[in-house]
NULORO-568129 format. One record per residue (C-alpha): residue in one letter; x, z, y. Coordinates in pm, whole numbers, plus 50000, padded with zeros to 5 digits. Each point is the difference from the previous one (the first is absolute). Example, Ala and Ser with C-alpha at 12.3 -4.5 7.8 and 13.67 -1.06 7.14 Angstrom:
2
  rest      x      z      y
     A  51230  50780  49550
     S  50137  49934  50344
END
This chain:
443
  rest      x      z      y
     X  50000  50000  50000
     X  50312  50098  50240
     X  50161  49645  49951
     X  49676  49783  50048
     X  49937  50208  50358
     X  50356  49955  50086
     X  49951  49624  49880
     X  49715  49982  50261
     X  50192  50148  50246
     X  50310  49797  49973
     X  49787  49699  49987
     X  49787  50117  50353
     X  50351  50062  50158
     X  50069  49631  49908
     X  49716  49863  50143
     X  50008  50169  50317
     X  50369  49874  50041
     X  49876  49679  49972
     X  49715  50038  50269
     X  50253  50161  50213
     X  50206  49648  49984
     X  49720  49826  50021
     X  49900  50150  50314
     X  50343  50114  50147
     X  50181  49651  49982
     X  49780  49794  50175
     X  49946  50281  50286
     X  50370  50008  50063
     X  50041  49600  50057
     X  49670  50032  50178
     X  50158  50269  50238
     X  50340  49849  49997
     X  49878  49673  50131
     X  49793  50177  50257
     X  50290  50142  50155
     X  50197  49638  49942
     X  49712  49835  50308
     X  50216  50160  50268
     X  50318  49942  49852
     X  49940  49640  49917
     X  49910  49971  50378
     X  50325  50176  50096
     X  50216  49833  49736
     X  49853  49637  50162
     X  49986  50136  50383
     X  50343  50158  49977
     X  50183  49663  49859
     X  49843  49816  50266
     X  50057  50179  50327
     X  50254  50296  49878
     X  49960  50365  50081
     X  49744  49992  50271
     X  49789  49851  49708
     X  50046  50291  49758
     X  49961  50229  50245
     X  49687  49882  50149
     X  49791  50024  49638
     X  50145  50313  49933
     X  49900  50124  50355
     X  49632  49861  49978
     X  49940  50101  49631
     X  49900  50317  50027
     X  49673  49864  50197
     X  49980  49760  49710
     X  49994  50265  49721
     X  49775  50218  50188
     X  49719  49725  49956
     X  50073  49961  49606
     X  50036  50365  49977
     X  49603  50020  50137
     X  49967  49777  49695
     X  50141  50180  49727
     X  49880  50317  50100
     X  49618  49895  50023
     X  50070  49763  49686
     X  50182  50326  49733
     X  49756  50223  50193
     X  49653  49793  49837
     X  50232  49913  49691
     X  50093  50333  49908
     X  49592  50105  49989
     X  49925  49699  49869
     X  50215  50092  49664
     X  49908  50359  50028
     X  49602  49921  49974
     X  50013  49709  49792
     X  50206  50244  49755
     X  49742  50286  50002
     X  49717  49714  49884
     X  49810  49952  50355
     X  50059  49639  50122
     X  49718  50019  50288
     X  50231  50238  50186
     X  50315  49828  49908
     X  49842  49648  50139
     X  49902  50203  50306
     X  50404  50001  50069
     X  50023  49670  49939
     X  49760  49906  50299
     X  50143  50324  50218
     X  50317  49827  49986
     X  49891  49678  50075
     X  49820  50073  50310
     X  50279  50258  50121
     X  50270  49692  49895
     X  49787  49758  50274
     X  49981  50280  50260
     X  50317  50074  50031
     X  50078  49697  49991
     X  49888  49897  50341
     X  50091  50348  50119
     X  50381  49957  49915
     X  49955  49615  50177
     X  49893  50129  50328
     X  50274  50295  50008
     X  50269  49756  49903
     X  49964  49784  50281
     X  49910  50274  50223
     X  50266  50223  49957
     X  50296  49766  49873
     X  50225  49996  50337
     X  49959  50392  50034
     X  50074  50018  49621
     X  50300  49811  49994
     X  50131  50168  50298
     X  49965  50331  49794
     X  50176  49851  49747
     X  50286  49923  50211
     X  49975  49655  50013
     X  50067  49847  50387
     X  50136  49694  50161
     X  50047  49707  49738
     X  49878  50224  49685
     X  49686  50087  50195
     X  49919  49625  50101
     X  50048  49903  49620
     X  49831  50338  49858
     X  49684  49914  50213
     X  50018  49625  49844
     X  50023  50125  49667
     X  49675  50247  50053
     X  49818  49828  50155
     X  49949  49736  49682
     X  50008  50328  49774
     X  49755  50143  50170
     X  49771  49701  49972
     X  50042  49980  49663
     X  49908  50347  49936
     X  49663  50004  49823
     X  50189  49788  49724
     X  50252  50233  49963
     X  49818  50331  49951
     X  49716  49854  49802
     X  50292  49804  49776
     X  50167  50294  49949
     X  49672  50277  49949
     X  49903  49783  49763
     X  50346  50032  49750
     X  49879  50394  49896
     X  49686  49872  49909
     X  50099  49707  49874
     X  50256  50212  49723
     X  49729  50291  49913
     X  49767  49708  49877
     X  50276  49968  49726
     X  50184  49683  50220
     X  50328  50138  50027
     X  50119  49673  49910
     X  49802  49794  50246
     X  50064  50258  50262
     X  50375  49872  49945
     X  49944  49632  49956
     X  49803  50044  50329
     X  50272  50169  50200
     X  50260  49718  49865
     X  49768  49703  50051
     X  49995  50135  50402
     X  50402  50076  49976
     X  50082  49631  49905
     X  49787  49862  50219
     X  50175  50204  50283
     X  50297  49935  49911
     X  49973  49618  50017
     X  49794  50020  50317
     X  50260  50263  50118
     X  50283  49681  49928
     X  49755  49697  50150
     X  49867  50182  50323
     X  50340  50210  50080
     X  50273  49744  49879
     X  49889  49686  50012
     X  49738  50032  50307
     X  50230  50267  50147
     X  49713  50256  50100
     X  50170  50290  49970
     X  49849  50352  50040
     X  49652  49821  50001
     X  50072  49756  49750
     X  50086  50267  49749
     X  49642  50198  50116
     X  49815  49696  49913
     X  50162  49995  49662
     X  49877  50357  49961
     X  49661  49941  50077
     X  49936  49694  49777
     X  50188  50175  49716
     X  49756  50280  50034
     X  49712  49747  49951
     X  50081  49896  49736
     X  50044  50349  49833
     X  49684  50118  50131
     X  49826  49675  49840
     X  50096  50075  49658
     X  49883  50391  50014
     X  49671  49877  50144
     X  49971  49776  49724
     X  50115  50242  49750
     X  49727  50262  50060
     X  49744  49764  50026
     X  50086  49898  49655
     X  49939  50341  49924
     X  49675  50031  50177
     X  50158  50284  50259
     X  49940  49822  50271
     X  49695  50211  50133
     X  49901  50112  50355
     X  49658  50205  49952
     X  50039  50353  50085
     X  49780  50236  50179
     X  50097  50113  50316
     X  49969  50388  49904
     X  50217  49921  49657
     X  50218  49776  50318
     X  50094  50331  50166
     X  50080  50173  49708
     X  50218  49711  49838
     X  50173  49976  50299
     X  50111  50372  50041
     X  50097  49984  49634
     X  50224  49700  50051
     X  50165  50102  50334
     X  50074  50344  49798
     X  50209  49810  49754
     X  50095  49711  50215
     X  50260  50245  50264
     X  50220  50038  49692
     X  50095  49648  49916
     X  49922  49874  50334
     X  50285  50275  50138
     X  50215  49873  49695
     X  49941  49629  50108
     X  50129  50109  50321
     X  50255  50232  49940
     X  50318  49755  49967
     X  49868  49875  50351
     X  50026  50365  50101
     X  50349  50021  49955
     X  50064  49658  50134
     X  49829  50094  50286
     X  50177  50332  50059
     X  50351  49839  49890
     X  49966  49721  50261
     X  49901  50198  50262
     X  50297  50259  49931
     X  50220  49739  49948
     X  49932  49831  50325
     X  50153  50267  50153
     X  50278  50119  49769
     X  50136  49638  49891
     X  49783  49727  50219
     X  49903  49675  49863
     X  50239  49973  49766
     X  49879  50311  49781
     X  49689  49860  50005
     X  50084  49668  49885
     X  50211  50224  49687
     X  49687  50155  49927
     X  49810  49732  50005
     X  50172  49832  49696
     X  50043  50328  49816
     X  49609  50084  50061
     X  49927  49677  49886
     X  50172  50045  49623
     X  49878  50340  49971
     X  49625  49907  50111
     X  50000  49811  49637
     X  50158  50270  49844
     X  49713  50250  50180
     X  49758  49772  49906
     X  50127  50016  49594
     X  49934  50328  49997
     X  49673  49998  50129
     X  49894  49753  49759
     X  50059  50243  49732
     X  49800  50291  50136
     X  49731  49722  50055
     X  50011  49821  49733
     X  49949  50300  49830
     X  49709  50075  50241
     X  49706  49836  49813
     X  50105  50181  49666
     X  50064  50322  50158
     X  49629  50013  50203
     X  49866  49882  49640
     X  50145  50274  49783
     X  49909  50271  50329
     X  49688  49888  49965
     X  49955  49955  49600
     X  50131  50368  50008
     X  50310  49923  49762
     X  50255  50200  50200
     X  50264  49946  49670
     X  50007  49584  50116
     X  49980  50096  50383
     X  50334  50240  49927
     X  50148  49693  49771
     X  49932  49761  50256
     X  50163  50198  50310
     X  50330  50059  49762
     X  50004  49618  49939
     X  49943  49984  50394
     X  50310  50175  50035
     X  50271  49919  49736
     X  49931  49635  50080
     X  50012  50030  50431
     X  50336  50240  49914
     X  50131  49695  49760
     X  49882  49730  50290
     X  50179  50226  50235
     X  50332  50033  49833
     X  49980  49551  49958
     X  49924  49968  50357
     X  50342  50213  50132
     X  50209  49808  49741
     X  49888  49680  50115
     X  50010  50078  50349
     X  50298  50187  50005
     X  50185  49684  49867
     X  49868  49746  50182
     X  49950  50212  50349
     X  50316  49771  50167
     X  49738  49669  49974
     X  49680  50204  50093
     X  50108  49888  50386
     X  50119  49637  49932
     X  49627  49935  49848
     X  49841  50099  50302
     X  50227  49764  50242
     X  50148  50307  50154
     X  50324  50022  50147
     X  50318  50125  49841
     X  50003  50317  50182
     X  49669  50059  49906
     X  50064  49917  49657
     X  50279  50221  49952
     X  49801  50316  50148
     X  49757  49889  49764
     X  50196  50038  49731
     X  50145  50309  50088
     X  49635  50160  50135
     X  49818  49931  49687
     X  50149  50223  49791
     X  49872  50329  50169
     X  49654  49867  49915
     X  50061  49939  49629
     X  50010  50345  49942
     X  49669  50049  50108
     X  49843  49777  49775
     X  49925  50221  49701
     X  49829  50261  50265
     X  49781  49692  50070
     X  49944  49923  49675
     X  49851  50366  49959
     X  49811  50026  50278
     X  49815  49658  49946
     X  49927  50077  49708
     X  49856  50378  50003
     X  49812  49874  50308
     X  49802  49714  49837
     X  49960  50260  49708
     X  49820  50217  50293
     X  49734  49755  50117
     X  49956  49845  49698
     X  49841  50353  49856
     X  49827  50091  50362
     X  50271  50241  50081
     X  49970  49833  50376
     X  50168  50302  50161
     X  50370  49974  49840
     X  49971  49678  50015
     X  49969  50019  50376
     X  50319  50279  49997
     X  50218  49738  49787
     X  49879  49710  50191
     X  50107  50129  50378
     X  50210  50328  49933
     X  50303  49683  49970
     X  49962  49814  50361
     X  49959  50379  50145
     X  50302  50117  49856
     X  50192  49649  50082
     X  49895  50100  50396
     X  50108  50337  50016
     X  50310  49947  49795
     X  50072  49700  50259
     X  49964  50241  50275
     X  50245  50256  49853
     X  50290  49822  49839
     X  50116  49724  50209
     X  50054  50211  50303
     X  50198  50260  49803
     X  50178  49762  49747
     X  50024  49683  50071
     X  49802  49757  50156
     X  49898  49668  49799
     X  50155  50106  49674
     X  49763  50302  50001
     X  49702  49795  50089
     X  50068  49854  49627
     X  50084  50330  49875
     X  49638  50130  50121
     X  49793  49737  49847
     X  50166  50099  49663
     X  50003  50360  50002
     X  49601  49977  50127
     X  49907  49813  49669
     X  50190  50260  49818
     X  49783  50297  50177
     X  49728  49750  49894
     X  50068  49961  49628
     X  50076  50444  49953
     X  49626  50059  50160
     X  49897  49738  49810
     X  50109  50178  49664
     X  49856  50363  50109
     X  49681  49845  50080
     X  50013  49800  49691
     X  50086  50364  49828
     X  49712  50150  50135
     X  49751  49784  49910
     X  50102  50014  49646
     X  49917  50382  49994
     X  49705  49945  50166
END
């Protein structure tokens, strides 16, 4: 009797392995090509008109990712409850999400439009950008901007697209929009030489064609619904904004520190620091990215087994989550670490540049592991409704990165220690995120 339950267990533990690949694969290219938009648009913009190009997409970015982060917030937010109650047997309320996050996908959608092209100028000028880096900033914006009702539906529509068991087409989708960026990225910034706005374009019509596919995959699924009730409206929405902060603030929170880092740098190590961290931010967004894609690929399962109440998969799955972001972590420094001295020569960048490159990206390999644990536990969080660590993961980092900024280069340093603080911050991220993790375990 002991070997045929131990049989059954061993063959469980195999099958969940293979849904974790089968959901964890395809969410890391998915993320990893994500995070490749803006450094296709740098790779192309940089080659063509040299550091004021790099520096100019890094600079406006952040305004960028703030409109896909609305996106992925609203989009995990109605995913995660859409798993949850279609696990616990009541579809009527897990359709409700469906429509919730339709109607809060449109909304925002021409919210985020009209603040883009309000508030750009002001915006960039917080960002540091001024002079020739504003005048191209505003350029690249402005088309962003317009197109921003593709990009936050496009991308809302990948969490749903993956909990309806299209993990694969969620990928296929996001690489059918790369490619097509990429070649528009060559014709309209190359060969038509339209810089900054050529490679927005690009962007936009990549993002079409990803948001194309994951409209047609949930109609093929019949998810496609927008009847809700406005009292069922109210309480959809409250439930998805709830969830939504987490992996909206986790969308953001590379953005965070690029923000913070350029506008530190600006004054520590001028243009040239920010054209350094431009190409190192750049590398590591794809590496960020990785590692979200494992505590979000493992989303879908996690909010299944929370809501099946079979807390021995939920515990297997967040040990998978880990041993394979700490494995993806340990890959990412050895490749980067020995090719850092091309990371600059990619992005057109100077030789100076490339050599502080180099020499600069090393201080944020070590922080990679503490990313990898923080991304993870925090997906972990709003995946099982545990919305309030997920909020302490998601901005303790960008808090600490501030304050740490404040203290150290004064005292030690100056530019050096504005590296030195990013690192140390997602270090202070990754021990809270093990306490909390602790905690919830014994409660």
């Amino acid at each position: 009797m002991t070997n045929i339950f131990s049989s059954a267990r061993k063959s469980s533990r195999s099958s969940n392995y293979r849904l974790f690949f089968h959901f964890v694969v395809p969410s890391i290219l998915a993320f990893a090509l994500s995070g490749v938009y803006a450094i296709v648009d740098g790779f192309f913009v940089g080659n063509s008109i040299g550091d004021i190009g790099i520096s100019t997409i890094n600079v406006a970015y952040p305004i960028v990712a703030l409109i896909l982060a609305v996106g992925t917030g609203i989009g995990m937010g109605g995913a995660v409850y859409f798993s949850i109650f279609r696990a616990e047997g009541k579809p009527k309320e897990a359709r409700e999400f469906v429509a919730g996050t339709l109607w809060l996908l449109l909304a925002s959608s021409v919210i985020m439009t009209a603040l883009a092209l309000i508030f750009a100028t002001p915006l960039l000028k917080l960002l540091g950008a001024q002079g020739e880096l504003l005048s191209l900033g505003e350029k690249y914006i402005f088309v962003m901007a317009l197109g921003s009702v593709l990009q936050i539906v496009g991308t809302g529509l990948i969490p749903m697209i993956r909990n309806n068991n299209g993990a694969i087409f969620a990928m296929i989708t996001m690489c059918s929009g790369f490619l097509t960026n990429i070649f528009l990225d060559y014709l309209f910034v190359w060969v038509f030489n339209g810089g900054v706005t050529g490679a927005a374009w690009a962007t936009i019509i990549g993002e079409v064609v990803a948001m194309i596919g994951g409209i047609g995959y949930l109609l093929y699924k019949k998810q496609i619904t927008f009847s809700i009730s406005w009292k069922a409206m109210k309480r959809v929405t409250k439930s998805i904004v709830r969830i939504g902060l987490a992996p909206f603030g986790l969308a953001l929170t590379p953005n965070f520190s690029l923000i913070l880092i350029n506008r530190f740098s600006a004054s520590y190590g001028g243009e040239e620091a920010i054209a350094v961290y431009a190409c190192v931010s750049y590398i590591l967004t794809i590496v960020y990215l990785v590692l979200q894609g494992v505590g979000d690929g493992l989303q879908p399962l996690m909010s299944q087994f929370y809501g099946a109440g079979k807390k021995e998969d939920l515990g297997q799955a967040n040990r998978f989550a880990y041993l394979f972001a700490l494995l993806l972590s340990l890959l990412s420094i050895v490749l980067l670490y020995v090719f850092r001295g091309s990371i600059g020569v990619i992005f057109g960048a100077s030789a100076t540049v490339t050599q502080s490159v180099a020499d600069t990206l090393i201080i944020f390999l070590i922080a990679i592991p503490f990313i990898a644990i923080n991304r993870v536990t925090t997906a972990s969080f709003y995946a099982t409704e545990k919305s309030t660590f997920a909020y302490l993961l998601t901005y303790i980092e960008p808090a600490a990165m501030l304050v740490l900024m404040l203290i150290l280069p004064p005292l030690f340093g100056g530019q050096m220690m504005i590296w030195w603080s990013a690192t140390c911050a997602r270090i202070l991220s990754a021990v809270l995120a093990i306490i909390l993790k602790c905690f919830a375990q014994k409660n």
